[in-house]
NUKE-605818 format. One record per residue: x, y, z of N, C-alpha, C in turn. Coordinates in pm, whole numbers, plus 50000, padded with zeros to 5 digits. Example, Ala and Ser with C-alpha at 12.3 -4.5 7.8 and 13.67 -1.06 7.14 Angstrom:
513194943150780512304955050780513204967050780 512854977550708513674989450714512905000350787 
***
This chain:
526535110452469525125114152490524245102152457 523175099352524522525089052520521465090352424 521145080652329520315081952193518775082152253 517915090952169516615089452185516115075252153 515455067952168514695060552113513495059752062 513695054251932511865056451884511335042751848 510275035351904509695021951896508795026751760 509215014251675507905014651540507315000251570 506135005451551505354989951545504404994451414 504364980551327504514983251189503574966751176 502424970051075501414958851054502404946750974 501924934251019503204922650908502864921150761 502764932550680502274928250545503104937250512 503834932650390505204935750289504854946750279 503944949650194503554961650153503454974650273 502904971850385503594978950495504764977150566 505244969650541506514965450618507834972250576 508144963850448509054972150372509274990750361 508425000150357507885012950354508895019650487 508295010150578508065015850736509575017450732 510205003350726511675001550740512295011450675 512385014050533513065026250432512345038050508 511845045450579511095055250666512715056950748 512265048150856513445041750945514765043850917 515415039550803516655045050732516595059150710 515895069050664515685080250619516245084850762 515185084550896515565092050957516485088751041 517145078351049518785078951132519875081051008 519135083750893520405092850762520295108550867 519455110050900519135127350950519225133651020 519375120551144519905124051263520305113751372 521705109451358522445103751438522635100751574 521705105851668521345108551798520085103351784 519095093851736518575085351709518295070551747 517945061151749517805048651773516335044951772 516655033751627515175029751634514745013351646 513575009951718513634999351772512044992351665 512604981751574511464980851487510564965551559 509704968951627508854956151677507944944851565 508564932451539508054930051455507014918851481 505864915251441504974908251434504874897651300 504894882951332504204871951280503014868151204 502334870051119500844861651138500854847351058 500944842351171501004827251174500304816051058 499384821650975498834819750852499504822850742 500834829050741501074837450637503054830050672 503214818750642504304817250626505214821150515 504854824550402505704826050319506014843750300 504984853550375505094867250421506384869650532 505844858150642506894860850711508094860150654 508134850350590509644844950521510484859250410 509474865750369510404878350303510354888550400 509884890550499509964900850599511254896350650 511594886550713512544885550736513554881850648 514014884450540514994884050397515174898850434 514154908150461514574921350456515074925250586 514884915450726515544920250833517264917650821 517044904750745518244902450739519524907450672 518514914350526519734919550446519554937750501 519454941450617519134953250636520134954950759 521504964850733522224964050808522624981850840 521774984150934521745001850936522205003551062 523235014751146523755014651216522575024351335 521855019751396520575028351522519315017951503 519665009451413517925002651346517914989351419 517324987851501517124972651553515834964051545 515814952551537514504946351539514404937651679 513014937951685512884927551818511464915051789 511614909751781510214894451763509314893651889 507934900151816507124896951952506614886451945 506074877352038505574861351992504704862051966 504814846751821503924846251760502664839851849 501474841151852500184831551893500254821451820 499994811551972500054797751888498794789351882 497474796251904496584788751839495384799651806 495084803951646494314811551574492964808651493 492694793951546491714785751502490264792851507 490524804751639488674808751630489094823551583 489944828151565490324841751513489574845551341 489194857351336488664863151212488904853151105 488114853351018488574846550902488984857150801 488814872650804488424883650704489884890950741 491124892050636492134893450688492634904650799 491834916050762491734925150813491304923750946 490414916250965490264916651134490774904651194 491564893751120492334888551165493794897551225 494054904751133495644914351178495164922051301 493804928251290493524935051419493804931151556 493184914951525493364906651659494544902351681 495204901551592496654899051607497534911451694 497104923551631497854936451726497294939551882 495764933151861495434933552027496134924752102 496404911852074497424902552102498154908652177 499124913452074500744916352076500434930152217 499704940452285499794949552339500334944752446 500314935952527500994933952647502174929552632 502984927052543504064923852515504664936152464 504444946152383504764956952372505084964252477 504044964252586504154972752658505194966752765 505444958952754506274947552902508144954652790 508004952352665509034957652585509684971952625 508734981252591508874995452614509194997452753 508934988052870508704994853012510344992453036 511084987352954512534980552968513644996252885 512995001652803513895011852716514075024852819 515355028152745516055040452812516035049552731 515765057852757515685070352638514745071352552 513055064252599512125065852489511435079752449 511245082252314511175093252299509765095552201 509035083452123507945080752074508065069951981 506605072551937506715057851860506365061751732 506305053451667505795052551514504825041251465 503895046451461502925037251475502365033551275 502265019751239501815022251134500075022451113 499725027350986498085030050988496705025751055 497735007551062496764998551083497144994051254 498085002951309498024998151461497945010451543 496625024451497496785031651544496235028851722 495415016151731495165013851900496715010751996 497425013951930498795008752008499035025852069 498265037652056498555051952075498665051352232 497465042352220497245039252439498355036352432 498855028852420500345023652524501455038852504 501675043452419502685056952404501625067152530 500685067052492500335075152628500475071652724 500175059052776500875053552933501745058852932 503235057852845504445062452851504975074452839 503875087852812503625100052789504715102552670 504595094152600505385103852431504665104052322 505145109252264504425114552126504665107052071 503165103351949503185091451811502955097351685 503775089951621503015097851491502405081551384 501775084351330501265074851270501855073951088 502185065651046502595062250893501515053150815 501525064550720500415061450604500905058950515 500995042550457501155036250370499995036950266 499375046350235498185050150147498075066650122 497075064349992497085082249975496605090150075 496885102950131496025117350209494915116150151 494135114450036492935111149986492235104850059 492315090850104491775081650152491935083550307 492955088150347492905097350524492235107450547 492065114650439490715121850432489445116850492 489425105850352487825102050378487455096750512 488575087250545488245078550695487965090550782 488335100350791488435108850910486935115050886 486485121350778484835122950695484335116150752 484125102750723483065093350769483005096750911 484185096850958483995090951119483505109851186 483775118451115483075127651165481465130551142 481185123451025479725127051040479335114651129 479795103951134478895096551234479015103151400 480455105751440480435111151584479725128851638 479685133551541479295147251550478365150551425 477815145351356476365149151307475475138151342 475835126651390474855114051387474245110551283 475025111551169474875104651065475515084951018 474095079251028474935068250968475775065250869 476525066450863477165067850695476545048350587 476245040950721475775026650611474385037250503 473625041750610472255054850561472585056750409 473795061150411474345073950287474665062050181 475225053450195475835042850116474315037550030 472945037750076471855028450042471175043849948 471375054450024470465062449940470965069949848 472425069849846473035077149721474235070149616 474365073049515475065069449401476715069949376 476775080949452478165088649490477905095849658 479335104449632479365112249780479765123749763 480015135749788480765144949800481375144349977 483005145149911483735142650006484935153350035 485525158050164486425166650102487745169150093 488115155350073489695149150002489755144649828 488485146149779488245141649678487875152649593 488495158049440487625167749381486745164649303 486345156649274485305148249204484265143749323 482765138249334482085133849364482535116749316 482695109449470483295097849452481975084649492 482095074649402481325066449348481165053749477 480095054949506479525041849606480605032949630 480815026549443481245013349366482785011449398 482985025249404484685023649470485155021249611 484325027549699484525030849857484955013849902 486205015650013486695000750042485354997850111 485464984450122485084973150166484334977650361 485824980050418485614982250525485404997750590 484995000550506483925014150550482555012550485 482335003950404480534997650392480334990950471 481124981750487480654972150601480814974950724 479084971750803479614977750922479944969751045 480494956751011481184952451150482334959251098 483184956350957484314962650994484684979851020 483754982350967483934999851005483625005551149 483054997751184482444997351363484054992751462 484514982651428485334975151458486524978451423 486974981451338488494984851231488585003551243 487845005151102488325019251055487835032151148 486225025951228486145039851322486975041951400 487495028751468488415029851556489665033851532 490195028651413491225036351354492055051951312 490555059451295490145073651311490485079151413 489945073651551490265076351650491725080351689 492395066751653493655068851690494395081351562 493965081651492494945089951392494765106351420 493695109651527493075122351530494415124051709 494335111851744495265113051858496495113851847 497435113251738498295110251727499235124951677 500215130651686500945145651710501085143851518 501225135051455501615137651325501275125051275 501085123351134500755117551045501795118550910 502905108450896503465109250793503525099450696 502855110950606502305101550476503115100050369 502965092650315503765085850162502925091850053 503475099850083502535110849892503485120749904 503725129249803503725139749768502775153249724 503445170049770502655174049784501875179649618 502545176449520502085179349431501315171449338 501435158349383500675147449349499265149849401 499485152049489497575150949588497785162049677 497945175849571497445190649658496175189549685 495365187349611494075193049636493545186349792 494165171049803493395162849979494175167350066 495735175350035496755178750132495895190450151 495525200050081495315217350110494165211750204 493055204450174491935196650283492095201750427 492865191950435493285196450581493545202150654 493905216950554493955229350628492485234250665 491595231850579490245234350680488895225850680 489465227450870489575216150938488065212950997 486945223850948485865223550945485215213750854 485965207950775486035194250697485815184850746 486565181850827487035171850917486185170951053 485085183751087484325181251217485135189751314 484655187551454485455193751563486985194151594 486865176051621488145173751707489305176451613 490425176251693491895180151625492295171751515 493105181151442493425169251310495145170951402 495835157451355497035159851414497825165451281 499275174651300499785178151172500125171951092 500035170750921500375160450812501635167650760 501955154050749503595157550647503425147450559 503835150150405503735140950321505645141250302 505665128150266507495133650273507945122250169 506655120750067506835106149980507415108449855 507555101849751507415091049757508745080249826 508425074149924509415068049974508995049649913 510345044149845510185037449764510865021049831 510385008649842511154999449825512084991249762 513394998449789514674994249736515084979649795 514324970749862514764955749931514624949449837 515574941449851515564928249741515404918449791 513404912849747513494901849787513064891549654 513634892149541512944884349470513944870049482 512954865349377512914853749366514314845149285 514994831949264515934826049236516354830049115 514644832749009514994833848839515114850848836 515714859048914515014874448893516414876248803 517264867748785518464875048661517704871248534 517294856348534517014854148443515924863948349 515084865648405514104875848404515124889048327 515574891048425516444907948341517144905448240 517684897448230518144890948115517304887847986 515784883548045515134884147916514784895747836 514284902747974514304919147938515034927447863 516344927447884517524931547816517524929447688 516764917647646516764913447480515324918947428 514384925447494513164931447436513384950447407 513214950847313512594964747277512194974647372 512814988647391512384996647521510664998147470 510434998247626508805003647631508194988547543 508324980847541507394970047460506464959647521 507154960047649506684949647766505644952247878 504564948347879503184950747959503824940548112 503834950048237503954940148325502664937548437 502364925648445501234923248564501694920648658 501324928048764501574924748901500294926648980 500134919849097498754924349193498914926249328 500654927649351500734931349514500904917949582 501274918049685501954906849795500554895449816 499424905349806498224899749876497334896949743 497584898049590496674896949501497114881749443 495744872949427495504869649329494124864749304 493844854949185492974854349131492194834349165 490764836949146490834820649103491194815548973 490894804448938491544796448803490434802548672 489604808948666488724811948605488744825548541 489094832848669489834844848592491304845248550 492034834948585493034832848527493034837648385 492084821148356491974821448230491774833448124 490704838248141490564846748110491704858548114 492884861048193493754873048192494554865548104 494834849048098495974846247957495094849747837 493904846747832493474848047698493354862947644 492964871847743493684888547699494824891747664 495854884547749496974889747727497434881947587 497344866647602497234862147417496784871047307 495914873447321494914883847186495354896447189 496174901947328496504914447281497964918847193 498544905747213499554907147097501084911847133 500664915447287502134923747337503164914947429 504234919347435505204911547459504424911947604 504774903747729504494905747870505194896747959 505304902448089505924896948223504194898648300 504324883648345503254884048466503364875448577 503504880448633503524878648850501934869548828 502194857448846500754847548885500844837749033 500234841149138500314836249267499244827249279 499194817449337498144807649395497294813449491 495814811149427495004819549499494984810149607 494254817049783494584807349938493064794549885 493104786749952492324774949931491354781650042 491494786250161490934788950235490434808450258 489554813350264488614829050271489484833150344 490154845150329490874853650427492674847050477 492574833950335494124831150335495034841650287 496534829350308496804843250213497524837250078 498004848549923498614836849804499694832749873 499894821849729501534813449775501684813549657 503144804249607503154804749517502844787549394 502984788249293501894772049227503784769049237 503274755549218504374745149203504374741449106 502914743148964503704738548842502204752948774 503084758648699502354772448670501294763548530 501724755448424501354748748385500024744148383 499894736948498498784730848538497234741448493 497674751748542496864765648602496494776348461 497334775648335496994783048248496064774748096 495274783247986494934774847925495574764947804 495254756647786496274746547766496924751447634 498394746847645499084752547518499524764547506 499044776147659499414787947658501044793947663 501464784647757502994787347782503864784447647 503464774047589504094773147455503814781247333 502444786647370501964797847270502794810147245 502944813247402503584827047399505214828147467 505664816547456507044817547499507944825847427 507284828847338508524838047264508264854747308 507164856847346506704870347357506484873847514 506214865347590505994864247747506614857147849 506444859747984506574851448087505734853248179 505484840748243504704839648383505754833148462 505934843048616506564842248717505874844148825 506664840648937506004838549113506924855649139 506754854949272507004869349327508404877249252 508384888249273509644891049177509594910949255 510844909949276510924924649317510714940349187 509554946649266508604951849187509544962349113 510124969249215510724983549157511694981549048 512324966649035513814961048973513174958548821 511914958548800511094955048695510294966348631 509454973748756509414990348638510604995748637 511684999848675512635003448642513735000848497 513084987548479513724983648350513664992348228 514194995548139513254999548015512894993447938 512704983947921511694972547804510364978047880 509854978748025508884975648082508224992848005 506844990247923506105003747902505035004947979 504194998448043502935000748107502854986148224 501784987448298501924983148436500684980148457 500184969348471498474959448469498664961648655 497914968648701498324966648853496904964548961 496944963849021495904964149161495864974349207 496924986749174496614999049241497004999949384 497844994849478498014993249550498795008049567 499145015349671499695032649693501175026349660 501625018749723503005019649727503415014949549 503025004249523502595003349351502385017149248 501445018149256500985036149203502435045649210 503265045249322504395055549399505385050349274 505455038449266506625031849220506715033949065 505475031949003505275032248855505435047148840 504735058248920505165072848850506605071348848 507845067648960509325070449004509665067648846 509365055348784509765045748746508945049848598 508475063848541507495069048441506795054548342 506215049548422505585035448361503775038048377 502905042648278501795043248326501135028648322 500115030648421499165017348477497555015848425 497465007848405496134999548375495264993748482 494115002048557493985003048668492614987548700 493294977948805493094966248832492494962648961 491854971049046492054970149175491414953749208 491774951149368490974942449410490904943049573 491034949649621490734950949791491384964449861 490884960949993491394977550033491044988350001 491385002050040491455010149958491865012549779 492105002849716492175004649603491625006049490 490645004549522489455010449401489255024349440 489785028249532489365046549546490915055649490 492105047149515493535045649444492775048549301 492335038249231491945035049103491145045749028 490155050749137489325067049054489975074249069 490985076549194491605087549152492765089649057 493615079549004494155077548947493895085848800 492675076648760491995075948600490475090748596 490465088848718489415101148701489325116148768 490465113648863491085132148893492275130548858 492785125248824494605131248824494695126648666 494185115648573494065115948456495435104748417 496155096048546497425092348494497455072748474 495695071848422495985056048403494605054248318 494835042748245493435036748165492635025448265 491915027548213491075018448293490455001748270 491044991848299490364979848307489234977648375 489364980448512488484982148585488544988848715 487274998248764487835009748864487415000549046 486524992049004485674985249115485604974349109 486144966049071486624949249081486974948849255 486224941849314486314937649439486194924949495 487504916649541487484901249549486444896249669 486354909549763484824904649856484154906049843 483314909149689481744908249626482334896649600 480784887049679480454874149628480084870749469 479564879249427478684881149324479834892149207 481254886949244481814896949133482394890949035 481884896648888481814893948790483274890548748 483314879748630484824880248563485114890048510 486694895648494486614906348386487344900548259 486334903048188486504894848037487944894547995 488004885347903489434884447847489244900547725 488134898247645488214913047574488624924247631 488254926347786488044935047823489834942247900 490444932947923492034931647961492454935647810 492244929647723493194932347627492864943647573 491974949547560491264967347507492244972647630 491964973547764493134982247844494154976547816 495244967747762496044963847749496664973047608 496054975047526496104980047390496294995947422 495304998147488495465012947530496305021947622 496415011447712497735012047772499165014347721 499465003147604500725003447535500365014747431 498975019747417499635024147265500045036847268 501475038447250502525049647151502025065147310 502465073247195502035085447349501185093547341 500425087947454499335088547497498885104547549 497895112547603498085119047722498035116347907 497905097647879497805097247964499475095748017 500145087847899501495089447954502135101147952 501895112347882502645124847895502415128948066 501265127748122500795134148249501695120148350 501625109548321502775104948418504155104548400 504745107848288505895116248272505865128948345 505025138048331505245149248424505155148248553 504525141048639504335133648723506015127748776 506365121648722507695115448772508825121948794 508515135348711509805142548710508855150448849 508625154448864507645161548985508205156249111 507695140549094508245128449197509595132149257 511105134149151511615130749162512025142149253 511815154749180512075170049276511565170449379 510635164549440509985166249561511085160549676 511845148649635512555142249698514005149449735 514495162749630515755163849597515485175849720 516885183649763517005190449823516045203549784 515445205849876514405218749865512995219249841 513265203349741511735202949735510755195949840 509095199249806508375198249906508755185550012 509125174249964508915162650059510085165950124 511485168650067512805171250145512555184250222 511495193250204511505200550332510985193550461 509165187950409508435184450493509525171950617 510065164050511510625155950622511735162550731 512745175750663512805183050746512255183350903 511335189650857510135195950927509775185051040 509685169751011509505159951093510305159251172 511665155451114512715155351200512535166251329 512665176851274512575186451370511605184151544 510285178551475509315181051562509525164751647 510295158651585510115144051628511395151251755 512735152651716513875154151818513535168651899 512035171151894511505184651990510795171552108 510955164552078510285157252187511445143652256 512185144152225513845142352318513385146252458 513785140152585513805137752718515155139252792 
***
C-alpha cells in the first residue's frame, strides 16, 4: 500500500525546528502508513543555526522521515533588518520552490505547517489537502493573536487605539487582565502586526487543526477559551489539540558538554542556578556585567550559557572566542570554584541533572516545557517574542516562577539595565529551600508527565490527531 505523505515546512530557528522534527517522530511511532517529507530552509545570516539544524538532520535516523533543502537566497542585502520580517521574506522566497516540490509527490495527504509559515496554507489549498498548523508557543498567546485580529476585522477596532489608551487588556486566553508592558513586540508594532501576525491569524483560522505544545492541564483555562468561540469573533476557529509537552531530546551540544556533567556530578543536588537565554538570546557587554556581578554576590554555585551578542540589529548570537575578554576582570578566577561560563550546551541534558535547582531563563515555551519535565523552577528573564506574556503568565496566573523581570525587551531602545542587585534578589529567591513556588512546579511536572502517559490528556488528544490527520488519506 502506498504511504500517505505529509510535507512539514517548519521556520529555520532551533527552537522551532527541533520541536517540529520530535512532532514528526511521534507520528510515524503511530502510524506506519505514513511518510513525512521535512522541507528545510537556510537563513543565510545565521550560519552557525544552520550548522546545528543540520547536526540534528544528521543524527536523526527515523524510518518515513525525510528531509529535502530548499535553496538558500543568495543575495539578502536589502531584506528586513528586524529578524522576524527577515524569516517572513525568507518563506515568501521559498513558495515557488515548495510548490514546484509538492507538484512532484505521490500520495500527498497534507501539510504541517509551522506557526510562523502559516501563508504557505495557499499552496496546500492549490493542492486541496488539509493543514494543520504547529504551535511552538502557549494556547494563551494563540488566543490573543486570534483577539486582536478579531477586533480589528469585525469590530474595527484599532488595537495600536487600545495599546495608547489603556494600562492593561482584558483578553480571553488570559485570566488575569494582561499588562500593555508584556504584549510582544509585534502586535504593538504596526508594520509588524499589519505585515506578520495579522496575517498570520489569517492563516491559523484556515487551517483544519492547530497542534499545540501545551498541555491540557497546564493552560485549561486558554484551552476551555476556545470552546466559546464568540471570543474569538465570527470566523471559524480550526480544532485545537494540545498534545505537549513534546520535548527536545537532540543532541547538539557543544565539545566540553562531558566536561560540564562531570562538574555537575561533583556539586550538591539542587545547588546549581543555571542561565540560559535560548538559541536567539543574548546580551550587550554592559549587561553582561552586571549578570556576573549578581551572580558573584549571590553566592550560589552556577552554570551560564554566555553568547556573543550580533554586531549587527536583527543579527543573530555566536559564540566569543575568548569568554575572558567579555567578563569583569578577575571574574573567572573569582568564581572558578563555584561556577562556569559556557557557549551553547544542550538544554534538557542540564535541567535534567540534579545538581541543577532553579533556571535564570528568557522564558522561551519550549524552555518553560522543559524546566516543569525536568521539576526545575525559573526565574523569569524574558527578552523578545512572545515572552514576556510566557513570563506573566508564568509568575502571575499559574504562580510557577519568581520574578527578575516580567518585561525586559531587547527592542526598547530605551531599555533599562537590569541591575546586578536586582539578578541576585531573584537569584536568592529562586534557590531558596521550598518554596510555594517550587511545590506548584513539582505538581506541575508530575501533571506533565501523566498527560504524556497512556490515557492521559495529551496521549489521547494526539490520538485524536492521528485519527483526523489519516481521515484525510486519498
Amino acid at each position: 500500500m502506498e504511504k500517505s505523505v505529509l510535507v512539514v515546512i517548519v521556520a529555520p530557528l532551533m527552537g522551532h525546528f527541533t520541536q517540529t522534527i520530535q512532532l514528526a517522530k511521534l507520528m510515524l511511532q503511530k502510524n506506519n502508513q505514513l511518510s513525512i517529507s521535512v522541507l528545510i530552509m537556510k537563513v543565510p545570516t545565521d550560519p552557525e543555526g544552520a550548522k546545528k539544524i543540520q547536526t540534528v538532520i544528521t543524527g536523526c535516523h527515523v524510518e518515513g522521515l525525510h528531509f529535502h533543502h530548499l535553496p538558500t537566497p543568495e543575495n539578502t542585502d536589502h531584506w528586513a533588518s528586524n529578524r522576524g520580517l527577515f524569516v517572513n521574506q525568507l518563506i515568501e522566497y521559498q513558495k515557488p520552490h515548495v510548490r514546484e516540490f509538492v507538484s512532484n509527490i505521490k500520495g500527498l495527504s497534507g501539510f504541517i505547517l509551522d506557526m510562523t509559515t502559516p501563508t504557505m496554507i495557499d499552496i496546500a489549498d492549490e493542492f486541496r489537502v488539509a493543514s494543520y498548523i504547529f504551535v511552538t508557543s502557549c494556547a494563551a498567546f494563540i488566543g490573543l493573536v486570534l483577539h486582536f485580529q478579531a477586533l480589528e476585522d469585525e469590530e474595527n477596532q484599532d488595537i495600536s487605539e487600545l495599546f495608547k489608551c489603556n494600562k492593561e487588556l482584558i483578553t480571553p486566553s488570559f485570566l488575569k487582565p494582561v499588562p500593555i508592558s508584556v504584549l510582544p513586540t509585534f502586535t504593538t508594532n504596526k508594520e509588524q502586526w499589519s505585515t506578520r501576525m495579522r496575517r498570520f491569524a489569517y492563516g491559523y483560522r484556515k487551517a483544519k487543526g492547530m497542534i499545540v505544545n501545551t498541555f491540557f492541564e497546564l493552560e485549561e483555562f486558554a484551552l476551555n477559551s476556545f470552546f466559546n468561540h464568540s471570543s474569538y469573533g465570527k470566523s471559524k476557529l480550526p480544532q485545537i489539540y494540545p498534545v505537549g509537552p513534546i520535548l527536545n531530546t537532540f543532541n547538539t551540544e557543544t565539545k566540553n558538554h562531558s566536561d560540564i556533567i562531570k562538574w555537575l556530578d561533583n556539586q550538591p543536588a539542587k545547588s546549581v542556578v543555571f542561565l540560559c537565554f535560548g538559541s536567539l538570546g543574548s546580551f550587550k557587554l554592559d549587561q553582561v556585567k552586571e549578570i556576573a556581578n549578581g551572580l558573584e554576590k549571590s553566592g550560589h554555585q552556577f552554570l551560564w550559557v554566555l553568547r556573543q551578542h550580533p554586531a549587527e540589529k536583527g543579527g543573530f548570537p555566536s559564540e566569543y572566542e575568548n569568554l575572558e575578554f567579555e567578563l569583569p576582570g578577575g571574574f573567572l578566577d573569582r568564581t572558578a570554584s563555584v561556577g562556569k561560563v559556557v557557549g551553547w550546551i544542550q538544554q534538557l541534558a542540564i535541567l535534567s541533572h540534579p545538581a541543577v535547582g532553579g533556571f535564570v531563563s528568557h522564558c522561551g515555551w519550549n524552555s518553560i516545557l522543559e524546566s516543569l519535565w525536568c521539576d526545575v523552577p525559573i526565574a523569569t528573564w524574558p527578552l523578545a517574542a512572545e515572552q514576556q506574556l510566557n513570563a506573566f503568565q508564568l509568575v502571575k496566573e499559574l504562580g510557577m516562577a519568581v520574578e527578575i523581570s516580567l518585561d525586559y525587551n531587547e527592542a526598547k531602545e530605551d531599555q533599562a539595565l537590569v541591575k546586578a542587585d536586582q539578578i541576585e534578589q531573584g537569584i536568592r529567591e529562586l534557590m531558596d529551600g521550598e518554596t510555594e513556588v517550587r511545590q506548584r512546579v513539582k505538581e506541575f511536572s508530575e501533571k506533565s508527565k501523566i498527560a504524556m502517559n497512556e490515557g492521559g490528556s495529551s496521549f489521547v488528544t494526539f490520538e485524536n490527531l492521528i485519527l483526523s490527520i489519516c481521515s484525510n488519506q486519498r
